[in-house]
C-alpha positions, 0 to 999 in steps of 0.5 A, spaced: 573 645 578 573 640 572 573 646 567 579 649 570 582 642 570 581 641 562 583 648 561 590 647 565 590 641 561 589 644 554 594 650 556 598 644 557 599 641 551 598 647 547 605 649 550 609 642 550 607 639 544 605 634 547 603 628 542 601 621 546 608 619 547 612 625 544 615 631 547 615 638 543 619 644 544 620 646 537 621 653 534 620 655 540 627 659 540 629 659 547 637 660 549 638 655 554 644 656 557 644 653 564 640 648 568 636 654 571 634 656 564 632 648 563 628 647 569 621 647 566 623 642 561 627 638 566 620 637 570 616 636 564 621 630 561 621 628 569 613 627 569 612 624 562 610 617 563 612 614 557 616 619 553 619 616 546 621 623 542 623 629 544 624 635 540 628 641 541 629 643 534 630 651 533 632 653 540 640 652 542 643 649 547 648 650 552 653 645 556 649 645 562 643 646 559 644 639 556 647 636 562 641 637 566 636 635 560 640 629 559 639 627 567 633 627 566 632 623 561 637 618 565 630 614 566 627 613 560 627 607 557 623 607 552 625 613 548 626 613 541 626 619 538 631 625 537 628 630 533 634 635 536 636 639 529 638 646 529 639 646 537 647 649 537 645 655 533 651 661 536 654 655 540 661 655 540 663 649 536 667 647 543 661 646 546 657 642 542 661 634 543 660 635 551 653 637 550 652 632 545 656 626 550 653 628 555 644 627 551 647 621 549 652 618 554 644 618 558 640 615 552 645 609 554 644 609 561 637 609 560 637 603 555 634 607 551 632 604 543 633 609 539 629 609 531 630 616 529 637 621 530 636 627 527 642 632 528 641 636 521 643 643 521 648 643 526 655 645 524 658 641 528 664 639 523 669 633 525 668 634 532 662 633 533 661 627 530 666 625 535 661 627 540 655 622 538 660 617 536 659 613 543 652 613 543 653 610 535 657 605 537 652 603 543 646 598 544 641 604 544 643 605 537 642 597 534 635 599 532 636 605 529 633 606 523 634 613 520 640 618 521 639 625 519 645 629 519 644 634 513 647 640 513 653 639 518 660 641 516 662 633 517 667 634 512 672 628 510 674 626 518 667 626 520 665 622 515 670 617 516 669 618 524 661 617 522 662 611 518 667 607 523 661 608 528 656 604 524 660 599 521 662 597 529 654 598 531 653 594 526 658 588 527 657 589 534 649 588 533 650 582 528 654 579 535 647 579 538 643 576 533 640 582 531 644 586 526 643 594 525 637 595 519 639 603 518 633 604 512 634 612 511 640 616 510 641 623 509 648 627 510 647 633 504 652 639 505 657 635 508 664 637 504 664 629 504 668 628 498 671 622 495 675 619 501 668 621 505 663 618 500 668 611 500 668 610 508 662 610 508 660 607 501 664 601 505 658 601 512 653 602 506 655 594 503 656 591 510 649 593 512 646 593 506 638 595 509 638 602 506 631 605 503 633 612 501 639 615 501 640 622 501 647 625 498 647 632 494 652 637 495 658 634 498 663 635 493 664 627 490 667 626 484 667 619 480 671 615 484 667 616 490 661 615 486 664 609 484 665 606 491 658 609 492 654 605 486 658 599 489 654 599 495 647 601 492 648 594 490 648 591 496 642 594 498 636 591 494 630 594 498 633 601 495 627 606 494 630 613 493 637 616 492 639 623 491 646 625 490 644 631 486 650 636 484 656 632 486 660 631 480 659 623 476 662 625 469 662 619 464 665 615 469 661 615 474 655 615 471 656 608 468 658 606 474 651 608 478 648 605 472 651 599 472 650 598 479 642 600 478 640 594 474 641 590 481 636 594 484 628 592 483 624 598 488 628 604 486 622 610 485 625 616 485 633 618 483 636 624 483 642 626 479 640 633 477 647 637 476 652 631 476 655 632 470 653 625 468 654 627 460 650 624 454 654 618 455 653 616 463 645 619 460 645 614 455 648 608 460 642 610 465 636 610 459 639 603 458 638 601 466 631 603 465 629 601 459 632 594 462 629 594 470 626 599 474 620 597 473 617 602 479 621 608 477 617 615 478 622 620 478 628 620 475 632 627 475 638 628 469 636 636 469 644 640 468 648 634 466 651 636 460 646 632 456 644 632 448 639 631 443 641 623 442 641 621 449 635 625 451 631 621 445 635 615 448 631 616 455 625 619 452 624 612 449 627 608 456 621 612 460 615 611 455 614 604 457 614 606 466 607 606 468 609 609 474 614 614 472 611 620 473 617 626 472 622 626 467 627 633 469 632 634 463 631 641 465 638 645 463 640 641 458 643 642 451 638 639 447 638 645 441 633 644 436 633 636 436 630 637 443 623 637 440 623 630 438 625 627 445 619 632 447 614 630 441 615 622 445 614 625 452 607 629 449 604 622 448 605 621 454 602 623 461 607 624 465 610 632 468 616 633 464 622 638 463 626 639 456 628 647 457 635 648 454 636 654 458 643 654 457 648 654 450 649 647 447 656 645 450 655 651 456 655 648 463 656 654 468 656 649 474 659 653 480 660 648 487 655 648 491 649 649 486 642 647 491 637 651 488 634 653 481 631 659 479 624 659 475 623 658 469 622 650 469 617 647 464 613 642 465 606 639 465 601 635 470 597 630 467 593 630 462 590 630 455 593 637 452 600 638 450 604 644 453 606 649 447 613 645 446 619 650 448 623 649 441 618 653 438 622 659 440 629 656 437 626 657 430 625 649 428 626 647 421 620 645 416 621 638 418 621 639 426 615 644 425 612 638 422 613 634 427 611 638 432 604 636 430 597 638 428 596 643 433 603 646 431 599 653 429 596 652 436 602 652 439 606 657 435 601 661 436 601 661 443 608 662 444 607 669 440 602 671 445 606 669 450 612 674 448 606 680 446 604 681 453 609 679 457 612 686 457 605 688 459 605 683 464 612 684 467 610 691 467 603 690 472 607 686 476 613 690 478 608 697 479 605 693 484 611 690 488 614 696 487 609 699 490 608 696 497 611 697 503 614 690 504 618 690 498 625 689 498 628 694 492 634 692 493 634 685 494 630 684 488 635 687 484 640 683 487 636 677 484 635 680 477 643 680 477 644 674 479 639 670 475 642 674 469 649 671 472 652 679 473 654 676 480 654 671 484 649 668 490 651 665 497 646 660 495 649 658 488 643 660 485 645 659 477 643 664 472 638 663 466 638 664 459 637 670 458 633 671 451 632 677 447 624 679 449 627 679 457 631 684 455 627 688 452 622 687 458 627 689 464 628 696 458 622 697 459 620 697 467 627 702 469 623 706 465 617 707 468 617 712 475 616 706 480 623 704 479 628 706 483 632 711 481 638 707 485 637 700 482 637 703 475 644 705 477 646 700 480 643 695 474 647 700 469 653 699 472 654 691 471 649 692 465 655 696 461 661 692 462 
């Protein structure tokens, strides 16, 4: 009898995800469309004692479905917890606000005390922020300390909507004596644009708690980024920021450097392919020779940045004892990149001084959020990498400075470039030769990576050398490549 006991338990937990005080559907995939569909996870949330997360990320949730769940959840008082992303997938986006009003009209009737609302990957557009409006400007959400809504089409509206909410929850709190602490923010690829990023900015500086916010792709321009440096300012205990490909130029640039020397615990900043070009380079390298005294990462990879700004911030970064990652991938450093390499090389920090584009060339598509391979770095240790200028044929001088072990390193790179086409050659029969293989979705890559056509996902292209070319030549050759794919590749080859 004990036994069938512990097992029915055991069949429990395994299916619920029951953690202590968490509820778990996740990744489930359920289409739940009415109260019948929900019964089993009505029941359960009923019986839990003590409930403080539910998570419904990965299945999707109808009006009903989240009526009769937030009925349930009427009587928890001591939840905490919603981990509720990616759960209106195929959902009309007229359902949503209901569902959403409905889960949070009932967290504030249970007089819940919420730390973590996470609705991420739910395109919900303006519309749904209005569906979760009441709930932020409610007392459930005077504790809240992160506000995940990554990846949800808010737009300039939403983000207006979203920052007017917090700045009330934010006064209304501050009434009682206890003033809303968010600490974690995260709203990439939201289409926020400047007047998004500023009302927002405005609710940043009035709570002035923030620890990492997390911004990329959202289309922000200078004056935006302007308002948003502004507001860094006034949160000291900033750990993380990431506005990784929005649009900084000079101005902007400077303007988050100038804001950065009022902040101490900064760890780790994100600004790769933000346009922040040599001079906002040089302003940032400035910022951190100055302060930042914990810095670990500092992103400045596709900005438009040359040699003497590269040299600037390998000089700012050699006294960081944290610093752990430099990324100056994809920059035009040119020839006189070795010199910024040769300081990095003294150190034992990863690094990235690849120069995979033209000096002066930028092919910057909106939206960019992934890198094709290539990137050159180094764990740490004692032993220098083969410096990447070699292959853009140094001067004497430059040869020179590559150091004592230069022949080593020349002589590397000249393997590297013999046996590449061998290897390209043995990994290609074998992928060609499995039955999972997707020809046609590897060829698609190769195309964009050489930048022939564009991704949906923004992938940018690399630079394409000479011995590559020579490879590719090769394998379209061999029998184990498709015959339609050498069409296909011949005909954006030719043009």
């Amino acid at each position: 009898m004990a036994t069938d006991i512990v097992g029915q338990l055991a069949d429990s937990l395994a299916r619920t995800g029951v953690e202590e005080w968490e509820l778990s559907y996740k990744g489930q995939g359920r289409k739940l469309d009415n109260a019948q569909s929900v019964e089993e996870i009505v029941k359960e949330i009923e019986e839990f004692q003590g409930l403080q997360a539910l998570r419904l990320e990965g299945n999707t949730i109808g009006v009903e479905a989240a009526q009769a769940i937030a009925k349930a959840l009427q009587t928890k008082s001591q939840f905490k917890c919603c981990y509720w992303s990616d759960m209106f997938t195929g959902r009309l986006r007229s359902e949503i606000p209901p569902a959403l009003n409905s889960l949070g009209d009932a967290l504030v009737t249970a007089g819940a005390r919420l730390s973590v609302l996470d609705l991420s990957d739910n395109a919900f557009g303006p519309d749904g922020v209005k569906g979760i409006e009441r709930l932020l400007k409610s007392r459930a959400c005077h504790t809240l300390q992160e506000l995940k809504l990554n990846n949800c089409g808010m737009g300039i509206g939403g983000g207006k909507i979203l920052a007017a909410a917090l700045t009330e929850c934010h006064k209304k709190s501050s009434a009682l004596g206890a003033p809303l602490r968010l600490k974690v923010f995260i709203a990439g690829r939201n289409r926020l644009e400047n007047d998004g990023a500023r009302a927002l900015a405005q609710a940043f500086q009035l709570m002035g708690s923030l620890e990492e916010v997390h911004m990329p792709q959202n289309g922000i321009n200078h004056p935006g980024v302007t308002a948003l440096a502004t507001a860094m300012q006034h949160n000291a205990g900033l750990r993380v920021l990431n506005l990784n490909d929005n649009t900084f130029t000079k101005r902007g640039a400077i303007a988050m450097a100038q804001a950065l020397k009022h902040l101490r615990s900064v760890q780790v900043i994100n600004f790769g392919d933000c346009l922040v070009r040599s001079e906002g380079a040089i302003a940032i390298a400035e910022t951190v020779s100055e302060g930042l005294p914990i810095l670990k990462e500092l992103n400045l990879s596709f900005g438009e940045i040359t040699e003497e700004a590269a040299l600037a911030l390998a000089h700012a970064v050699k006294s960081k004892t944290h610093l752990e990652k430099l990324d100056l991938n994809g920059n035009a450093l040119g020839v006189e990149g070795c010199e910024a390499q040769e300081i990095l090389c003294a150190t034992t920090m990863p690094f990235s001084l690849v120069s995979p584009r033209a000096p002066g060339v930028h092919s910057r598509a909106p939206g960019v959020h992934s890198r094709a391979p290539g990137v050159h770095s180094r764990a740490p240790g004692p032993t220098a990498p083969p410096c990447p200028c070699v292959s853009l044929f140094p001067s004497p001088d430059k040869l020179l400075k590559l150091g004592a072990k230069r022949a080593l390193l020349i002589e590397e790179q000249v393997n590297t470039h013999t046996h590449a086409r061998a290897r390209t050659h043995g990994v290609l029969r074998k992928a060609f030769s499995s039955p999972s293989f997707q020809g046609y979705d590897f060829v698609s890559c190769l195309l964009v990576l050489l930048g022939l056509i564009k991704s949906e996902d923004k992938v940018k292209p690399v630079r394409v050398v000479p011995g590559q070319l020579e490879a590719l030549e090769h394998v379209v050759r061999q029998d184990y490549f498709p015959r339609e794919s050498v069409a296909v590749l011949e005909a954006f080859m030719s043009r």
